[in-house]
N, C-alpha and C positions, 0 to 999 in steps of 0.2 A: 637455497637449492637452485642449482642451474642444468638447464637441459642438455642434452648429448647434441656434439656436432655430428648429428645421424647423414650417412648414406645408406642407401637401400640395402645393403646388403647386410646393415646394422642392426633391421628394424625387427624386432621379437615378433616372430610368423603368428602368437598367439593371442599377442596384445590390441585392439581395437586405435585404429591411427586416427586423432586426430589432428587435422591441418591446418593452419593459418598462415599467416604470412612474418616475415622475420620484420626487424629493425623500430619501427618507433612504433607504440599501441596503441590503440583508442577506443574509446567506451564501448564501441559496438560490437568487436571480437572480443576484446576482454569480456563483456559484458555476454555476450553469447557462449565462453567456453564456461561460466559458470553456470549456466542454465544448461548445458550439456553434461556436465559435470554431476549436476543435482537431476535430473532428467534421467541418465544411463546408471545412475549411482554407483559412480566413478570417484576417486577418492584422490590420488598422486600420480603424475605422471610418474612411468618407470613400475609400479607397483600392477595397476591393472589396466591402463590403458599407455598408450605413448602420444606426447602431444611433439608436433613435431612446427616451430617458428622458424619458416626458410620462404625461399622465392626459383627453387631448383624444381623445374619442370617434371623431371622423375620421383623426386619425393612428394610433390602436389598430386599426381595423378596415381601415385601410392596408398593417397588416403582414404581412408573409409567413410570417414567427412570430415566435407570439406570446407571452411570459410572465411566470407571475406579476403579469399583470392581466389586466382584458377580461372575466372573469365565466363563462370556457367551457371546458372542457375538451373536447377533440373532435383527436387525434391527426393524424388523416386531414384534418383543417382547418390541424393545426400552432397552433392553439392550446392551452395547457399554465397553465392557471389553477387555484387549488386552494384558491379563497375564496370560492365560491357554497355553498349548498345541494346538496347532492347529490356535495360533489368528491369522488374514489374516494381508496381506503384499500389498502393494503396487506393480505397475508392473515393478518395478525397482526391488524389493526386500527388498525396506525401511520397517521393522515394523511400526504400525500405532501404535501411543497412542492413548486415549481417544479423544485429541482432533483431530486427524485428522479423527476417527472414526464421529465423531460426524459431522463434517464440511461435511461429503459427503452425511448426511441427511439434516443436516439443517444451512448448510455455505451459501447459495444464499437465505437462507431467514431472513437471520440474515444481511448477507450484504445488501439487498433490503430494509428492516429497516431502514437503517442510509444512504439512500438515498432518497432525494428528489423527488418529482413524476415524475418530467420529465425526472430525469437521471436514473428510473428504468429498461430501457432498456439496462445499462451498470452494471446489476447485475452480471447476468452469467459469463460475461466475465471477470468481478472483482472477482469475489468467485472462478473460474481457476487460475487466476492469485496469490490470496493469496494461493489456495490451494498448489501449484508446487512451493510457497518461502516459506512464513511468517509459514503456517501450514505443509508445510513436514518438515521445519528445527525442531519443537517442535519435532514430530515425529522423528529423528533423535536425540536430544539430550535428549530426555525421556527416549530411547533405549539403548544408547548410543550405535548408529550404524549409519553410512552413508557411502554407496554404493560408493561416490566419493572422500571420503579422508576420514584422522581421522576427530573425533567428534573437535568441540576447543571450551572450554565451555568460552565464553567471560563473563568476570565479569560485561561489562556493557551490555549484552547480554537478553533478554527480559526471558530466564529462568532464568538465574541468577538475576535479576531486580525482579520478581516475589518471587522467592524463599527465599528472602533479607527478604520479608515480614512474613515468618513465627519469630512465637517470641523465644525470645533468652531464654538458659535452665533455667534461673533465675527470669524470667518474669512471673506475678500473671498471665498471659493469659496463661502460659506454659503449665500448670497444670490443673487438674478437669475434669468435666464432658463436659465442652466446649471449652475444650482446641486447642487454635489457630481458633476458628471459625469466631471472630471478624475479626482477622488477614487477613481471606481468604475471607471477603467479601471485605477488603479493596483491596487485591490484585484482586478481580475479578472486582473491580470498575476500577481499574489501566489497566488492560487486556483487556476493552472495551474500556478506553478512548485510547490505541491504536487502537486497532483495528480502530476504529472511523478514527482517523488521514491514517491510511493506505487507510482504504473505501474511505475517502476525497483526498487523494493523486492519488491513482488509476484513480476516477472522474472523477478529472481536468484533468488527462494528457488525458486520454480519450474522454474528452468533445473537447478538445483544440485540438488533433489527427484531430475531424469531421468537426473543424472552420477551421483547416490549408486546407484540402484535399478540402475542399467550394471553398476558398479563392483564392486556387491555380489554382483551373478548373476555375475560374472566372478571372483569374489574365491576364493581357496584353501579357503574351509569356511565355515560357516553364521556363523558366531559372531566372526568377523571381516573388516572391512570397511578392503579398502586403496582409499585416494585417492593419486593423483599430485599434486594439486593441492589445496592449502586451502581448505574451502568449507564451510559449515552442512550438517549432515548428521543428525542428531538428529531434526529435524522427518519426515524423510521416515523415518527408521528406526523410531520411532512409531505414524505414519500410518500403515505396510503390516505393522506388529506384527511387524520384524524380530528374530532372538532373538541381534542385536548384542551381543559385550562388550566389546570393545576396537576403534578406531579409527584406524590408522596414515595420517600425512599428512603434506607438509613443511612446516615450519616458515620462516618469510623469515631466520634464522640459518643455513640451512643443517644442520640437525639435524632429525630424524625423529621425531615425538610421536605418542604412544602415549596417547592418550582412553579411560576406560574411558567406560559407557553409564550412563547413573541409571536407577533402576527406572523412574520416572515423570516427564513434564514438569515442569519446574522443581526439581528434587531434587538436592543436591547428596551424594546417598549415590550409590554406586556395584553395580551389577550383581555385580559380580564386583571389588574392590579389587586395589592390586599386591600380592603378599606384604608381611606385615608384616616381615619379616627386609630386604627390599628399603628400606623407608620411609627418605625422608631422605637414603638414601647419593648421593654423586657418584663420578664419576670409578673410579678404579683400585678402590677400596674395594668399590663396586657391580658393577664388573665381574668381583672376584675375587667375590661374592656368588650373582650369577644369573649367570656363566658369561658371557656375553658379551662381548666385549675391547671395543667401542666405548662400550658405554652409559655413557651421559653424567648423568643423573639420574633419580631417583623421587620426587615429591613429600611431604616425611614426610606427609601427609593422604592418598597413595595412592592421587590419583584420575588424576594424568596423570604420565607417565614420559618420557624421551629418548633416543636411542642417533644414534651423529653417521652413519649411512649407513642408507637403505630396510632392506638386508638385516637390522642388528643391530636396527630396533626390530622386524623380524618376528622375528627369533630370540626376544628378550626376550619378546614374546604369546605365540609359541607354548610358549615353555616355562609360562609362566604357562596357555595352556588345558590342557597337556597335564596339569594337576594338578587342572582343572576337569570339573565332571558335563556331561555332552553336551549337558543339557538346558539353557536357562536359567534362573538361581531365577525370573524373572519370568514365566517359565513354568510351573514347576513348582507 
């Protein structure tokens, strides 16, 4: 699909203009027309709104909004430019591009979008969350400035992944009056279907955060935390300085697994390990060991265990805390 070489006189009195600027793209206007896109619940240019890729004075100051050209930042005008003298900065001091411009009007209604109704109340806190990663890093490599190190423009990095998509100097898109405009809707289709994937990644961990902290205040004793259901649970036993040592959950075999907790994120030591006597064993062996007739295994590494029913992998924790101090060591 490629856009109209629009003059003013062209432009559908009825359709919503959006404006950028013509010739070669980059992550922060691509990256902002789909957040506009998913935000107005705009769907093809030419269908319900008009995008319009030029650098003509009368089609810029035609648009409804406006970005990443034009010279202005002015919210309350809708336009979103961040190449004059004066563009505003972030409280760090990061430059904002277009897209981080735009993300601070309409990032939680564009993430609220590509959320289901009942997870709408994990908008806000999803549109902070991309705004301080996924949308300052743009902003930082559009500038090429960051407050905390050099820029590192990764080649498989989501501006360089975007920027992949303008077309090469020899390509019939290269050229003419719609030149690279195809290009830039495919990469704005590419820029949503992340963003999509992050909005749905944020979700879950988020959704999964309010089941663990349920689950927990509901659970048999401080120090152990049963799920019905398999789900990330670590992050939020962290986050709320839970004094977790084991994790019971089921497994898609049908078997009941037994997670101890790491002192700290990313650690592959454990809180509290299985017994060493336990290490290794399966089956009958293990169960004439810790008592329990179902258990199924202990990792010799001692950091996750198995019993084939709910009941025996609580039997198996419990007898392992009942040999533990109340307190946690990471407490302690």
């Amino acid at each position: 699909m490629t856009l109209p070489d629009w003059n003013a006189s062209m432009i559908p009195a009825q359709l919503p203009r959006l404006v950028t600027h013509s010739g070669k793209f980059h992550c922060d206007e691509v990256f902002g027309y789909a957040v506009l896109r998913l935000a107005l619940g705009l769907s093809r240019p030419g269908e319900d709104h008009v995008l319009l890729r030029t650098r003509k004075p009368e089609l810029i100051e035609s648009g409804d909004i406006v970005f990443d050209v034009g010279s202005v930042y002015d919210p309350q005008a809708q336009r979103f430019d961040h190449h004059q003298i004066g563009a505003p900065q972030r409280e760090d001091g990061t430059p904002y591009s277009a897209a981080g411009l735009l993300w601070q009007v309409y990032g939680a209604r564009a993430v609220a979008a590509l959320l289901p109704d009942a997870a709408q109340g994990f908008a806000a806190a999803i549109a902070e969350e991309l705004n301080e990663g996924l949308v300052k890093r743009i902003d930082e490599i559009d500038n090429g400035v960051s407050m905390s190190g050099p820029v590192l423009r990764d080649s498989l990095g989501l501006a360089a992944l975007i920027g992949d998509y303008n077309p090469s100097w020899d390509s019939d898109e290269a050229n003419g009056a719609t030149a690279g405009d195809a290009a830039f809707l495919r990469a704005a289709d590419f820029a949503a279907g992340v963003l999509a994937l992050k909005v749905e990644g944020k979700r879950s961990r988020m959704e999964a955060d309010a089941r663990v902290l349920a689950a927990y205040q509901a659970g048999p004793e401080p120090r152990l935390l049963v799920l019905e259901t398999g789900m990330p649970w670590k992050s939020a036993a962290f986050a709320h300085e839970l004094p977790i040592l084991f994790c019971i959950s089921p497994a898609s075999n049908g078997n009941w697994m037994i997670d101890t907790m790491p002192p700290e994120p990313g650690s592959f030591a454990q809180r509290l390990p299985f017994p060493e006597a336990w290490a290794g064993l399966q089956g009958e062996a293990l169960a004439a060991v810790c008592g329990v007739e179902d258990a199924v295994f202990v990792h010799v590494r001692r950091f996750v265990g198995a019993a084939k029913s709910r009941e025996g992998a609580l039997a198996m924790a419990m007898k392992m805390l009942a040999q533990a101090p109340v307190e946690s060591p990471a407490e302690a």
